[in-house]
C-alpha positions in Angstrom: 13.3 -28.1 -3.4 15.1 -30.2 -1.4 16.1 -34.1 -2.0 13.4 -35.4 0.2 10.8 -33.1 -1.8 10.2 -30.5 0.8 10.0 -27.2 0.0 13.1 -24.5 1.1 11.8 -21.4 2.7 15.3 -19.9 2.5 15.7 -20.8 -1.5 11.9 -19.6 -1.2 13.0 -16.2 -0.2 15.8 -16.0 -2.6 14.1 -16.3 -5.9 11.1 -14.3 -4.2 14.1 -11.3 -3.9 15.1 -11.7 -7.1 11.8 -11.5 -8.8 10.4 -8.8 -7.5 13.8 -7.4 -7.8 13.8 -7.8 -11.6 10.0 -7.0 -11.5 10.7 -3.3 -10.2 13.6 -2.9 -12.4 12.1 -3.8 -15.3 9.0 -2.2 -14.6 11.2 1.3 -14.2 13.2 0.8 -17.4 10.0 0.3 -19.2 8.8 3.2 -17.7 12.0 4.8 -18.9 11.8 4.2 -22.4 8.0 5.3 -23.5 9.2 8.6 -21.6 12.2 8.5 -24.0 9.6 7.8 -26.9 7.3 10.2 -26.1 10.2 12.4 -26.2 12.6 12.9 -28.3 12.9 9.2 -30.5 10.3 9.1 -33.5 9.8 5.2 -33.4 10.3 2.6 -30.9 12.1 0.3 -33.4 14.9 3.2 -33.2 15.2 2.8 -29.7 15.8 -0.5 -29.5 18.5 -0.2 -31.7 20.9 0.8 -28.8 21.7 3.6 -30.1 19.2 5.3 -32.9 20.1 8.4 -34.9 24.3 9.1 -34.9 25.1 11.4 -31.6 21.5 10.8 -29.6 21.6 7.4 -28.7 23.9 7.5 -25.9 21.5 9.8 -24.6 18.7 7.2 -24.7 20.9 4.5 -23.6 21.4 7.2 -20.2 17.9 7.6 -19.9 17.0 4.0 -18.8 20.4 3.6 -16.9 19.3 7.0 -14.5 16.1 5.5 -15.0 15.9 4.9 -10.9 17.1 8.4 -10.0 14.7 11.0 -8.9 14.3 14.4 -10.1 15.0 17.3 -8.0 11.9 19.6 -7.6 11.4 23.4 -7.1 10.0 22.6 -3.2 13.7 20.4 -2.9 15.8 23.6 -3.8 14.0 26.5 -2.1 13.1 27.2 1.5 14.4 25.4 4.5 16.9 22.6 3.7 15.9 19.0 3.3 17.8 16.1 2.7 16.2 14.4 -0.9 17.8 11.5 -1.9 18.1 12.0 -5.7 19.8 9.1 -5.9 18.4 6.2 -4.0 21.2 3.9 -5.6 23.8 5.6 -4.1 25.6 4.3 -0.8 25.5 7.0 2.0 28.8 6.4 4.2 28.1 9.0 6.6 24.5 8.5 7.6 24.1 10.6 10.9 22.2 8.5 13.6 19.4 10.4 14.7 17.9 9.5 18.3 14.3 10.5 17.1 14.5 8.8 13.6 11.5 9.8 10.9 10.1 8.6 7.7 13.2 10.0 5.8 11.9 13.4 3.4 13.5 11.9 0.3 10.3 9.7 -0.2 8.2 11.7 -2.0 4.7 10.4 -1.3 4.1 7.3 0.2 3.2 3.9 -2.0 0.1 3.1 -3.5 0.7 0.1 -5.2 2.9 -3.0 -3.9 6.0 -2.5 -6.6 6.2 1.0 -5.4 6.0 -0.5 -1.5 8.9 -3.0 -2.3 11.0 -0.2 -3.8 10.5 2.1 -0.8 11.1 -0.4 2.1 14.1 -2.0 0.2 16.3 0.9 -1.0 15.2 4.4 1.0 14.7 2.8 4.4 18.1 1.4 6.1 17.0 1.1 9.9 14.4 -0.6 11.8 13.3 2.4 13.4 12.7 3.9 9.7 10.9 1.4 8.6 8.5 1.2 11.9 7.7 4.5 11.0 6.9 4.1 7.2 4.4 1.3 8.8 2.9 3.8 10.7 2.6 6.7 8.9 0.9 4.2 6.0 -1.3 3.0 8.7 -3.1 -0.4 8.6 -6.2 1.0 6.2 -3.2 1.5 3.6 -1.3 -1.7 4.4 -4.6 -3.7 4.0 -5.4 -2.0 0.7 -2.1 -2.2 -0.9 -1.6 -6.2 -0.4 -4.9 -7.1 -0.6 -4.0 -9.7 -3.7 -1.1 -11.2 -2.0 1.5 -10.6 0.7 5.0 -10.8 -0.5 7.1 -13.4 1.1 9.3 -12.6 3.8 7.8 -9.3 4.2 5.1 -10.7 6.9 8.0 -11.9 8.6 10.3 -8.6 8.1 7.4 -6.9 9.5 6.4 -8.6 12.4 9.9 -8.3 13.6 10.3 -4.0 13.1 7.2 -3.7 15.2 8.2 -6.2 18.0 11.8 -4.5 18.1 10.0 -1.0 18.1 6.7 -0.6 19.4 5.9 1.4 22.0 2.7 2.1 24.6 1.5 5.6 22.4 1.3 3.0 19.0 -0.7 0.2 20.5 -3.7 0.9 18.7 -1.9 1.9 15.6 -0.4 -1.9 15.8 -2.9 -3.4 16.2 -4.8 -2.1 13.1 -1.9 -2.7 11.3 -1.9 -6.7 12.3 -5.4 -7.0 11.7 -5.3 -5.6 8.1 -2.5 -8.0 7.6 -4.7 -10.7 8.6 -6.7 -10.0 6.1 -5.1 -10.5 3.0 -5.2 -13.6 0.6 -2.5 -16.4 1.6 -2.1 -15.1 4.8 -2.0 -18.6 6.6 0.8 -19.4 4.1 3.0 -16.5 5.2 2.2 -17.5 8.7 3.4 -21.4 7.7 6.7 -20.1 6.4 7.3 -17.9 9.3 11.1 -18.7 10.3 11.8 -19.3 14.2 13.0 -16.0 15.3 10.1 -14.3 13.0 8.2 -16.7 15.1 9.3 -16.0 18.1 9.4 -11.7 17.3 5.3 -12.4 16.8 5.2 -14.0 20.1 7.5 -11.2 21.7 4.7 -8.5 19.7 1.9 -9.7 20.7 3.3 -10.3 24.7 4.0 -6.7 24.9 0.6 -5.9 23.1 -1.3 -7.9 25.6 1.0 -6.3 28.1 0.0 -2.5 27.5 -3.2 -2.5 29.1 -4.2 0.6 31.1 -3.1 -0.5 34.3 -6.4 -2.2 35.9 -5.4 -5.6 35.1 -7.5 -8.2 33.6 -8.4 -9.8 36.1 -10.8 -7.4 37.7 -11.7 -3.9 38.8 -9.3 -1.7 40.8 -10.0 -0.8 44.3 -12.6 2.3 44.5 -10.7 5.8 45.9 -12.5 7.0 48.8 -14.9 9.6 49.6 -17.7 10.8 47.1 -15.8 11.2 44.1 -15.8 7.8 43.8 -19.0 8.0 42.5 -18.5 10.7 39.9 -15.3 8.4 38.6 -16.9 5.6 38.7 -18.6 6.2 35.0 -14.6 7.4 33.5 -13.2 3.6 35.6 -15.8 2.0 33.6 -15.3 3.5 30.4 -11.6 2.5 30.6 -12.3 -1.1 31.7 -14.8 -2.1 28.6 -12.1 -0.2 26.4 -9.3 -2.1 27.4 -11.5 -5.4 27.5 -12.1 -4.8 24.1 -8.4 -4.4 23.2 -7.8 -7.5 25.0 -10.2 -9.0 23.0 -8.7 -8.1 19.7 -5.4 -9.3 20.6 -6.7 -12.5 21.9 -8.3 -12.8 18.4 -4.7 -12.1 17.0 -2.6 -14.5 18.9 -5.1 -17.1 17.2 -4.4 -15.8 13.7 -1.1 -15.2 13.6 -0.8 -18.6 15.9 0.6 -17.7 19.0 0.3 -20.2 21.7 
């Protein structure tokens, strides 16, 4: 908080980071050690002792420390090749720049939950072009579902700006579920509030090109009628396409009002 008694968004952010960053990791450990009980240490008191029975306990002590690395399975080592990053710690130096960049295969199944969301988007996805895929492949059904309670700060933000930078005429509709489910979810007029001015400005820029990816009548009216009679046998397909691009104009009118876009 500031001397005046406003709030900081970018102090905000910061401890936001660092909470959920401690969250996941002690989340993971935690994880780490009732596999270690269930294992091989008879009580949990041992455990904690750093060290247990004479000659095991660095091996406990290893198992929360590799506690974020990720197995190798049978499907990783047989077959066609695929790059599975065991170690999502670990800094790649020679990451090869693909033109057509995918949801890279070393995520295992996408998130369910919002902890295993944060840990996906943060450590396994390095590019914006990555990450606008993750979005899409999770869809905005998925999206909606996973932050129902609360949208984490910054992320509305983070987001807004991957799909502005990437979107493209074959995602529209994609998109545009994706906003709406957003919409949706609790606080959402707070993580519009604390919107910085380029995230600001990167929802102006989405929604411009949304509204811009019509079919090519226009809105303003019909288009001009092709001669002869198969005018008359199109005419049913012209007005099929009008009411469903009225409709999408619609929806993004209705979006430019909840994400506040003048």
């Amino acid at each position: 908080m500031e001397a005046d008694g406003a709030l900081d968004p970018a102090a905000l952010e910061r401890e936001l980071r660092a909470a959920v960053a401690a969250d996941e990791r002690r989340e993971r450990e935690n994880e780490a050690k009732l596999r270690a009980v269930r294992q091989r240490v008879p009580s949990y008191e041992e455990f904690r002792s750093d060290g247990g029975c004479p000659g095991r306990g660095g091996g406990f002590r290893n198992i929360v420390l590799a506690s974020h690395l990720k197995p190798l399975e049978k499907k990783d080592k047989m077959g066609k090749r695929r790059n599975v990053l065991w170690n999502p710690c670990a800094v790649r130096a020679k990451a090869p720049q693909a033109s057509d960049v995918e949801i890279p295969q070393e995520l295992d199944q996408l998130p369910r939950t919002s902890a295993e969301f944060y840990r996906d988007w943060r450590r396994c996805l390095k590019s914006g072009r990555e990450k606008y895929q993750f979005l899409l492949e999770l869809g905005g059904e998925a999206l909606g579902r996973i932050f129902q309670a609360d949208l984490g700060f910054g992320l509305l933000g983070e987001f807004l700006t991957v799909l502005a930078e990437n979107i493209c005429h074959e995602d529209r509709d994609a998109v545009l579920q994706i906003l709406q489910s957003l919409s949706g979810t609790k606080r959402f007029g707070l993580n519009v509030d604390l919107l910085s001015e380029s995230e600001k400005e990167s929802s102006r820029d989405l929604l411009r090109k949304l509204r811009n990816m019509s079919g090519g009548y226009g809105t303003a009216g019909h288009p001009s009628s092709p001669a002869g009679c198969g005018a008359e046998r199109e005419a049913p397909l012209m007005d099929s396409s009008l009411q469903r691009e009225a409709e999408e104009d619609r929806r993004v009118m209705e979006l430019r009002k909840c994400y506040r876009v003048n």
